[in-house]
C-alpha positions as CSV (number, residue, x, y, z in Angstrom):
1,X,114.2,80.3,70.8
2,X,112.1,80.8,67.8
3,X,110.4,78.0,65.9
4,X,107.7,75.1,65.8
5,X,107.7,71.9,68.9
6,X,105.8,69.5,67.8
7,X,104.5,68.0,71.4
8,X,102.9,64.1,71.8
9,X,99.8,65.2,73.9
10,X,98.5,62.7,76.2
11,X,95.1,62.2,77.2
12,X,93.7,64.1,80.5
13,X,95.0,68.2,80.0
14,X,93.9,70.5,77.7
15,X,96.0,72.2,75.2
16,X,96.0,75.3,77.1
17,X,97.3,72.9,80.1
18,X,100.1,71.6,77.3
19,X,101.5,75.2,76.7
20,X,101.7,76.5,80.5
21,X,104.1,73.3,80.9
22,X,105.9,74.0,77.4
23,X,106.5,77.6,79.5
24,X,107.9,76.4,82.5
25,X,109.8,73.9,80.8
26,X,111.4,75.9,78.6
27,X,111.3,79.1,80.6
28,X,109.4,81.2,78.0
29,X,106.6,83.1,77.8
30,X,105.5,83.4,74.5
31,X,104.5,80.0,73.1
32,X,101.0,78.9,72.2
33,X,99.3,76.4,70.1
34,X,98.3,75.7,66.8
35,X,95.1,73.9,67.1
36,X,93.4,72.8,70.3
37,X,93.0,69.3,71.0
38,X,90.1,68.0,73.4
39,X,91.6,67.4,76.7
40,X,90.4,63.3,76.0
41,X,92.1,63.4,73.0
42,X,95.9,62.7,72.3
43,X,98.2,63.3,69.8
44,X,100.1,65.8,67.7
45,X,99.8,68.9,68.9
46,X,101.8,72.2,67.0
47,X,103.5,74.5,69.8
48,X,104.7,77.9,68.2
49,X,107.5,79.6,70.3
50,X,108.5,83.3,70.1
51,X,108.0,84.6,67.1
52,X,106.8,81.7,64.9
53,X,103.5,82.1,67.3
54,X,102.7,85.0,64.5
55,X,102.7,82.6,62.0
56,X,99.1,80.5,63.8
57,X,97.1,81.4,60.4
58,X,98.7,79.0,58.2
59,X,99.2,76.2,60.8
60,X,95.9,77.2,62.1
61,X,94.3,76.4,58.5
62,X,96.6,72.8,57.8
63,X,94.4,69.7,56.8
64,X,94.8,67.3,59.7
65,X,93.9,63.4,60.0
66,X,93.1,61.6,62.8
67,X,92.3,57.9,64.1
68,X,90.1,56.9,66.5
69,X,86.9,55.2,67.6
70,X,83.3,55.3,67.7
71,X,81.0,53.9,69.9
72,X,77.0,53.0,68.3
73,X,74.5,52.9,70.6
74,X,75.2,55.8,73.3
75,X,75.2,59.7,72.4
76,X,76.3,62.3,74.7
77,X,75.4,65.5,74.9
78,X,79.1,66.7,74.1
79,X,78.9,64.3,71.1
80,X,82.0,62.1,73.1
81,X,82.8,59.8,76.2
82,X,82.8,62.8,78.4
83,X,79.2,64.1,78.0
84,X,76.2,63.3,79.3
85,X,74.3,60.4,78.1
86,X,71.3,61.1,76.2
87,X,70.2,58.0,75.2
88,X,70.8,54.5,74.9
89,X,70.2,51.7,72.6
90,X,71.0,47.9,72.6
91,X,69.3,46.7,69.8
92,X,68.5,43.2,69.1
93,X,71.1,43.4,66.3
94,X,74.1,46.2,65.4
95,X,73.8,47.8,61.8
96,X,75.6,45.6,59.1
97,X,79.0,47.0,57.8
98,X,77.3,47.6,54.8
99,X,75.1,49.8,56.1
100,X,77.8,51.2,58.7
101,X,80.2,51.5,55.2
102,X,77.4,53.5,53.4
103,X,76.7,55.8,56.2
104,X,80.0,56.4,56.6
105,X,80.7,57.4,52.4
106,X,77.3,59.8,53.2
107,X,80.3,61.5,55.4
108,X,83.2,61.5,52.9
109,X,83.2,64.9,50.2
110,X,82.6,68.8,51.4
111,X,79.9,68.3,53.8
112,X,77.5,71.2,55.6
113,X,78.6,70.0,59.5
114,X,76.9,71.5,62.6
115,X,79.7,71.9,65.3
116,X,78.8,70.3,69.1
117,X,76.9,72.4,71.3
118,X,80.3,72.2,73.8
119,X,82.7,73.9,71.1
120,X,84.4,76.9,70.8
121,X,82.6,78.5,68.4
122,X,81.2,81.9,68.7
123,X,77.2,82.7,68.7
124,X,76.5,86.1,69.3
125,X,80.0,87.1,70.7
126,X,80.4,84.4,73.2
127,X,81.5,80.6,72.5
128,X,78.7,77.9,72.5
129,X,80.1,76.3,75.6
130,X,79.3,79.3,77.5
131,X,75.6,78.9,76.6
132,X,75.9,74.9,76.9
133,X,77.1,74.6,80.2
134,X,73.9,76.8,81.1
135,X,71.9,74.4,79.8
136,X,70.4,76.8,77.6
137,X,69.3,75.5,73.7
138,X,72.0,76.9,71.4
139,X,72.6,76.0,67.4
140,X,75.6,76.8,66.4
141,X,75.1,78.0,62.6
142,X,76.6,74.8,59.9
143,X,80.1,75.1,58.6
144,X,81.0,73.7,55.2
145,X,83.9,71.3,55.6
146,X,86.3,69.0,53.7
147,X,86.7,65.1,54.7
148,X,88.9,63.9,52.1
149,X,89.0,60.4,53.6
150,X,86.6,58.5,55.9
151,X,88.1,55.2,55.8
152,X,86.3,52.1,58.4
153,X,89.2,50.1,59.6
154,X,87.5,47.7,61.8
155,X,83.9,47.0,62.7
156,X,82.8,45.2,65.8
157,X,80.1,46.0,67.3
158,X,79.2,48.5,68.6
159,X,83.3,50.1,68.4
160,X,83.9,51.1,64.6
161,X,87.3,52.0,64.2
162,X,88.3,54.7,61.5
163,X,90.8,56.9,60.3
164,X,90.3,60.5,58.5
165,X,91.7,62.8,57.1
166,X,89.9,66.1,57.0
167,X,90.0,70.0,56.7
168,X,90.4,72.6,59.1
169,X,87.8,73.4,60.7
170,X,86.4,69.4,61.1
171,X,84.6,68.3,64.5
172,X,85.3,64.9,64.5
173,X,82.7,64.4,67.3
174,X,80.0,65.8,64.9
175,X,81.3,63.0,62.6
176,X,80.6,60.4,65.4
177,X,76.7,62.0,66.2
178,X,76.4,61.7,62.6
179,X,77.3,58.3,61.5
180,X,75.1,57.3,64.9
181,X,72.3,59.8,63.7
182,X,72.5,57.6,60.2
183,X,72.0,54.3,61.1
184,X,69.9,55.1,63.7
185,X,71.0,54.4,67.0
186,X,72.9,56.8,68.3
187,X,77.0,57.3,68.6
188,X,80.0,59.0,70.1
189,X,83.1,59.7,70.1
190,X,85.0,57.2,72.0
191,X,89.0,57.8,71.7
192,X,90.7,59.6,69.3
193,X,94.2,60.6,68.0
194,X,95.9,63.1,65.7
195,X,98.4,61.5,63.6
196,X,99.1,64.6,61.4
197,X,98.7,68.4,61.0
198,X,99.9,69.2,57.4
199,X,103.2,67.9,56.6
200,X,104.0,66.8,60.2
201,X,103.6,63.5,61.9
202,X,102.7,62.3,65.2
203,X,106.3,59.9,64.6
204,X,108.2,63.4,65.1
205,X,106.5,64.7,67.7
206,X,108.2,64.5,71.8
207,X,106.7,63.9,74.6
208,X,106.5,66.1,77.3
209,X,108.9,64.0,79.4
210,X,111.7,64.0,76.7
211,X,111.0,68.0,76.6
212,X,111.8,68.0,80.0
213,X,114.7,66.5,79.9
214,X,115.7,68.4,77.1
215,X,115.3,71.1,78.9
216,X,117.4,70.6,82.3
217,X,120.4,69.4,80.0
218,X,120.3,72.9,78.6
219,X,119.4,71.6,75.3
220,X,115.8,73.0,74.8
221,X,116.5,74.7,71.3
222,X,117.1,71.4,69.8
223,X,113.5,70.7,70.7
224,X,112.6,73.5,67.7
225,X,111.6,73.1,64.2
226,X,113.6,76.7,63.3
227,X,111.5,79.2,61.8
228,X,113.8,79.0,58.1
229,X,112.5,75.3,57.6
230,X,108.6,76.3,58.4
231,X,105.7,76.9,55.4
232,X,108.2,74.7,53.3
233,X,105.5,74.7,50.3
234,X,105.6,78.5,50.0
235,X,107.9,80.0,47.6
236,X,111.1,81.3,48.7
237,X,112.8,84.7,48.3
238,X,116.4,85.7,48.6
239,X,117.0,89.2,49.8
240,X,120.1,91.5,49.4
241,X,121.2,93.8,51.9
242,X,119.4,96.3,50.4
243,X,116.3,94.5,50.1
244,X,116.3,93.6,53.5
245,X,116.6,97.2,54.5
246,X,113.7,97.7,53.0
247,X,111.8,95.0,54.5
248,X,113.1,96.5,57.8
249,X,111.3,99.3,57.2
250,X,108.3,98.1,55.6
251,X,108.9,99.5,52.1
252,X,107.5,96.9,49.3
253,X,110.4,95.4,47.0
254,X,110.2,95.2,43.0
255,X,110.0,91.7,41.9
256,X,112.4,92.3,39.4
257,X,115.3,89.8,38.1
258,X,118.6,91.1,39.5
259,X,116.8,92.9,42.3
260,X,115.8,89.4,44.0
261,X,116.8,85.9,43.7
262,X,113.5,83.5,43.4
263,X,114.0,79.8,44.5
264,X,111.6,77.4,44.6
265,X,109.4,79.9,42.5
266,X,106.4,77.4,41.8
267,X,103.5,79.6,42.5
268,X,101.3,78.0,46.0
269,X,98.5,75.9,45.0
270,X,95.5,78.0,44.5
271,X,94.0,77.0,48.2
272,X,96.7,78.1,50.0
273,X,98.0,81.6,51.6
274,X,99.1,83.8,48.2
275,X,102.1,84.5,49.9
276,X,106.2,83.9,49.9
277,X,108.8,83.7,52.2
278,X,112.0,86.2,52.6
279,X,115.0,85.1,53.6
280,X,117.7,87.1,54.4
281,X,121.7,87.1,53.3
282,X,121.9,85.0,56.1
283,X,119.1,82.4,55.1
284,X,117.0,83.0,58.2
285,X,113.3,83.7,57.3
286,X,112.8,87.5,58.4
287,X,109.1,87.9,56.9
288,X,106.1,87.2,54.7
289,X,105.2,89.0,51.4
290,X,102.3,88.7,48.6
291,X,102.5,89.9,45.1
292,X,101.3,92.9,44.2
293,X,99.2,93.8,40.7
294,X,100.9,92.1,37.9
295,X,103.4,90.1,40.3
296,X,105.9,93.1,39.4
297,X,106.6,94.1,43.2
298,X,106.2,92.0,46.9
299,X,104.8,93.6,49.7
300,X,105.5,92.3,53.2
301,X,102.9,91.9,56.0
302,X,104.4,89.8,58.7
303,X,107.9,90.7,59.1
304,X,109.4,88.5,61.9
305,X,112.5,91.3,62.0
């Protein structure tokens, strides 16, 4: 039972909540998550089991997008429905979508974003929702992020209702202070829903009800994404016996023709992992290399053996 679930999270638990069920359901220890999801928020959620959880720092990094809803008028201390209200507005008259369209493009690009106060993020050690929840003023330092589409799908006041599709690393609730700190009266986070985490779609994804019966029909494996069909877009490499020997005990392996077969040998785009994959003489992934100087030897660093 190695390989990726992709799980449809409803709204109510956390993601922690999600993988102590995936556990008992499945009856295994080691899963975990690939990207928390606010417990008001639903959606695709990544669920790495046995030893794909070793591969969380390329899910971890994936662009994601998302759909959801934002409420003018109302902010929250927690930037969303579930926070405190701060203030409130009912203005004689909403923003018009111009100025809700141009607010929104102010949003769009790589952007410097300050996290919520109630996020995980670390400040001195601990996460800013330690210090929040004490009431005590904490500023979580800006992080530079990429929204590669903020697109307004419907307007009516005070709900806007948008899609994006952002970076790693994006608090949408910041997005939803921000666009209310633009026009000037205040917003939050209202609903929200992950529809993607790199190449995966929320259409794939299974509830945690068809898991279960999955499950109890003794047919839980077919629940798993297996780990030879995960990082797709990373180059493949085809070990002999020999090689895989090797890789077994962590000697690095000369990139040389007749020494290894290359498929797919594209190089990774330049913003992802400089890495490969290497399959085994049975085609099951067994571990993660990177080039060397010159690209004339691989070296592995996760080996999955």
């Amino acid at each position: 039972m190695d390989g990726l679930i992709l799980v449809h999270k409803p709204e109510g638990p956390t993601s922690h909540d999600i993988v102590v069920r995936l556990r008992r359901t499945l009856g295994i220890r080691r899963i975990g998550h690939f990207g928390t999801l606010d417990p008001f928020a639903s959606g695709l959620l990544l669920a790495g089991v046995g030893k794909a959880t070793r591969l969380f720092p390329f899910f971890s990094a994936s662009d994601k997008t998302y759909r959801g809803r934002i409420r003018l008028g109302i902010a929250t201390d927690t930037y969303d429905r579930t926070g405190t209200v701060l203030s409130r507005m009912s203005p004689s008259s909403w923003p018009p979508v111009e100025d809700v369209r141009r607010a929104i493009d102010g949003l769009t690009g790589e952007i410097l974003q300050s996290p919520p106060p109630f996020s995980a993020k670390k400040i001195l050690g601990r996460p800013s929702y330690a210090y929040a929840r004490r009431r005590l003023e904490v500023e979580p330092q800006p992080c530079r992020v990429k929204v590669h589409a903020f697109l307004l799908k419907n307007y009516n006041p005070p709900d806007v209702d948008f899609e994006v599709a952002c970076s790693a690393g994006t608090y949408i609730r910041s997005m939803a202070r921000d666009l209310g700190t633009a026009l000037g009266c205040g917003a939050h986070l209202a609903d929200l829903v992950r529809t993607a985490v790199g190449p995966y779609r929320l259409e794939e994804a299974l509830s945690l009800e068809t898991l279960a019966g999955l499950a109890e029909e003794g047919r839980g494996g077919e629940a798993l994404i297996p780990l030879d069909r995960l990082l797709p877009h990373l180059p493949r490499v085809v070990l002999s016996s020999e090689d895989l020997l090797r890789v077994k005990n962590g000697r690095p392996l000369a990139a040389l023709p007749g020494s290894l077969v290359l498929l797919e040998a594209s190089r990774p785009p330049s913003d992802e992992p400089p890495a490969v994959r290497l399959i085994g003489p049975e085609g099951n992934l067994v571990a993660l290399a990177r080039f060397g100087p010159g690209e004339s030897s691989l070296f592995p660093f996760l080996v999955l053996l």
